[in-house]
N, C-alpha and C positions, 0 to 999 in steps of 0.2 A: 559748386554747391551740391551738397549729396541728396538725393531724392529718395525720403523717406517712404516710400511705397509700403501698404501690406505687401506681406509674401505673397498672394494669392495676385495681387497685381503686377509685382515685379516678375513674377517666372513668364504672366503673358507677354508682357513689354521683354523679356529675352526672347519669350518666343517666339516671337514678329520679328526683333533680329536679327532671326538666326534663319528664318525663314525667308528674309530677305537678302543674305546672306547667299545663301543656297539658290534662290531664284536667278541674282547676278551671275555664281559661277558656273552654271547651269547654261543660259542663258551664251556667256564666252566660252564656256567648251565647245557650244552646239556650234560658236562662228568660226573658233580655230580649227576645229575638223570637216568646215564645210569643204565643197568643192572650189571656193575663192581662195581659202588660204592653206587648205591641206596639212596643217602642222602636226606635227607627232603626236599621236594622240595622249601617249602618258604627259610630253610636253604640256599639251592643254590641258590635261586633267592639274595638273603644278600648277599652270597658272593660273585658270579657273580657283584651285585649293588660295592662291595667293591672293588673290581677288577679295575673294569671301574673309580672309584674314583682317587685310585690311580693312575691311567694310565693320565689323565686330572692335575691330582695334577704332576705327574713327567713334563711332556709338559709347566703347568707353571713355575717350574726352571727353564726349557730351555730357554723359553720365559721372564725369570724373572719378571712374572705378572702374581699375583695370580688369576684378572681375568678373567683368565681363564676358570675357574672353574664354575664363574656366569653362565652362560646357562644350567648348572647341573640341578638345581632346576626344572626350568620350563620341559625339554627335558624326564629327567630320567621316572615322574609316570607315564604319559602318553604312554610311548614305553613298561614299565616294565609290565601295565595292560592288554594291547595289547597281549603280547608273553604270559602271563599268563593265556590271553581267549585261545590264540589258543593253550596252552599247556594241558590246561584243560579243552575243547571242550566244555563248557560251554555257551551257549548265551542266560542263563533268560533275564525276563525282568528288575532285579536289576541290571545285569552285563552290560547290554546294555546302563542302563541313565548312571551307572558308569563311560563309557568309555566315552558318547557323556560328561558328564562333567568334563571329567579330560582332553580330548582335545581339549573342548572350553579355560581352564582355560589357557592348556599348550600356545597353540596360543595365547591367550592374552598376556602373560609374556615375552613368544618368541618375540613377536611382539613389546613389549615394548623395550626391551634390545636391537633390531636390532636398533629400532628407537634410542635411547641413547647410543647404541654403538661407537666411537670413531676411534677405530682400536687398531692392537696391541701397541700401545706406552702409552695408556691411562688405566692407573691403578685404582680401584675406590679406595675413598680416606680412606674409613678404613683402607683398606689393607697398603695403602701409611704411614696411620698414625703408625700402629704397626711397620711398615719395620725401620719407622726414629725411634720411640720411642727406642723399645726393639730391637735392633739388633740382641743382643747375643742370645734372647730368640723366633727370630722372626722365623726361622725353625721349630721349636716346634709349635708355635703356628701355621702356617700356615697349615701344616699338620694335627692337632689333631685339632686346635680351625675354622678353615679357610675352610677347605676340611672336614676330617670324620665327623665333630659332627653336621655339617647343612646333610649329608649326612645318619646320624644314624636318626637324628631327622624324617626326609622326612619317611623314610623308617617306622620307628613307626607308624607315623601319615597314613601311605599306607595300614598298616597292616586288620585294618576294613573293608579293601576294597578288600584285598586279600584274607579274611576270606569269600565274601561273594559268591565265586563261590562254587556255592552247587546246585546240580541239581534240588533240592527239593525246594529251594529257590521261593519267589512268592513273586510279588508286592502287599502292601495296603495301604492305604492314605498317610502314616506315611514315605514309600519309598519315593512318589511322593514330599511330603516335601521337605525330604532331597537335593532332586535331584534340587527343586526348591530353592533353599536355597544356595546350590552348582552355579546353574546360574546366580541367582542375584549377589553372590559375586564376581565373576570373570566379572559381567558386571558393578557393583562397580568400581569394577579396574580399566576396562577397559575409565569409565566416566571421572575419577581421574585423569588417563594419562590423558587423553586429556587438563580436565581443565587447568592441571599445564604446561602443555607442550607451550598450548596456552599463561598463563600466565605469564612465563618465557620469550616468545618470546618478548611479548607488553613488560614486566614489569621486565627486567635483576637484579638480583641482589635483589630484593625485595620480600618482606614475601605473600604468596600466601595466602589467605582468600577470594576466588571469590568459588560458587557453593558447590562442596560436601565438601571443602577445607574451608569454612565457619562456617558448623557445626562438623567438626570434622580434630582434626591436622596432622593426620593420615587415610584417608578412605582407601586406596590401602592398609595399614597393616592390617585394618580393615575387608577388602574384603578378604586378605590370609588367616584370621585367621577364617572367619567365613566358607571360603570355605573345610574346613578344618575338622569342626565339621558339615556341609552337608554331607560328608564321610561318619562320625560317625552317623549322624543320619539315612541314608542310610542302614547300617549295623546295628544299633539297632532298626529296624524296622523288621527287619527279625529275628534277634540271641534276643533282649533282650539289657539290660546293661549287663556291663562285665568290666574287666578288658580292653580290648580294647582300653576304653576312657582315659589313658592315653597316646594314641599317642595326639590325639587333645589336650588335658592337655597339654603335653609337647612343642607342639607347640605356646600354646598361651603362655607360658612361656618364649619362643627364644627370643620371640618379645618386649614381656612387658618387662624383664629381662637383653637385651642387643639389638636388635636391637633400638628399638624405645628410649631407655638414650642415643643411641653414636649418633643418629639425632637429637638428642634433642640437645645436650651443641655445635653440630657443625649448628644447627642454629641460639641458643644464643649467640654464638661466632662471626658469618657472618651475620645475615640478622637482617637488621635495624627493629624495632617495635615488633622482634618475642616474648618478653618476653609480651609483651602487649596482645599481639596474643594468647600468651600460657596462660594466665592469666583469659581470657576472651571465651576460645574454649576449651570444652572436649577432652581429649586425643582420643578416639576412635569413639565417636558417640555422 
């Protein structure tokens, strides 16, 4: 049963989820790095991340709406980097753009999602589409495909960033890059929302092709994905290439692989001229 909430109800009832969320894996990181169990601490910090997953994931059963879950994405790297300075008393100058840009980024997304948030009754339509499609198989997927795997993904792509508290660590050109790279793409984003928000408003139901939405069919997946290897570049300014770069790898993967096909045939499907649109405009830039 969906729980029609105003919006001004439903964002507190996530917000208490998400704060209890955060409390539990708070909470398990402090006992896996204690002196009882000594565990690695990025280990704990995974698990702890896996903890709070699951706790967000059981909430949306209750609530039978998996989006729940959406504010995950933006909320989690920005608090995780956070607890990680002060766990690691670390405040270079790498650690510091890291943080000013993973909570400019969080904010924006944050900020996007309140704005298209709905309330609890409004489910986003993936979720919707697997629920009708695959019933029998739709627990499964909501859990491993829905919840863990955008959650594992995050967490890889964070890893370059959690590698780079290192006291010895120093900024040079090649940081400030990253770090600039890191802010344009979340102010990408941030353009993106607007345009379309705006152009939805004038123009309901129609293929949006005004601004960043002109030269490319995607700039907001464009912006995540680039903000993503910002990280990476951020941390291969200091370590080197590495093995690392498969968190960024795997993220631009999510996107090209299955986010950006199931937007694709659901606005060939809905929005008059889109095949024209797609015909005529680069998928990413």
């Amino acid at each position: 049963m969906k729980h029609n909430y105003p919006k001004g109800i439903s964002v507190a009832v996530l917000t208490a989820i998400y704060l209890l969320a955060a409390l539990a894996g708070i909470l398990l990181f402090r006992y896996l790095t204690s002196d009882e169990t000594l565990l690695n601490p990025i280990a704990a910090l995974f698990c702890a991340d896996v903890l709070a997953t699951i706790i967000v994931w059981l909430f949306g059963l209750i609530f039978e709406n998996v989006s729940v879950y959406d504010p995950y994405w933006s909320v989690f790297p920005p608090v995780a980097f956070l607890i990680w300075a002060f766990y690691m008393q670390i405040w270079s100058i790498p650690v510091i753009l890291l943080l000013i840009a993973a909570f400019y980024w969080g904010w924006r997304l944050t900020r996007n999602w309140v704005i298209t948030f709905k309330g609890m009754a409004y489910e986003d339509w993936r979720y919707t589409k697997y629920r009708s499609q695959k019933p029998i198989l739709f627990h499964l997927i909501n859990f491993f495909g829905l919840n863990m795997v955008p959650t594992l993904v995050v967490f890889g792509a964070m890893l370059p960033g959690l590698m780079l508290f290192d006291a010895y660590a120093s900024a040079n050109i090649f940081t400030w890059f990253g770090f600039i790279v890191c802010i344009a793409s979340a102010t990408i984003q941030l353009i993106a929302d607007k345009q379309i928000h705006d152009f939805r408003e004038q123009h309901p139901g129609e293929c949006c092709n005004v601004g960043l939405w002109k030269h490319g069919r995607h700039p907001n997946y464009f912006g995540e994905i680039q903000f993503w290897w910002g990280i990476w570049i951020i941390y291969a300014s200091v370590y080197g290439c590495d093995w690392f770069i498969c968190g960024p790898i795997a993220m631009t993967a999510l996107f090209l692989c299955i986010s950006i096909p199931l937007m694709e045939q659901r606005q060939l499907a809905n929005k008059p001229g889109y095949a024209e649109y797609r015909a005529h405009t680069r998928i990413l830039i």
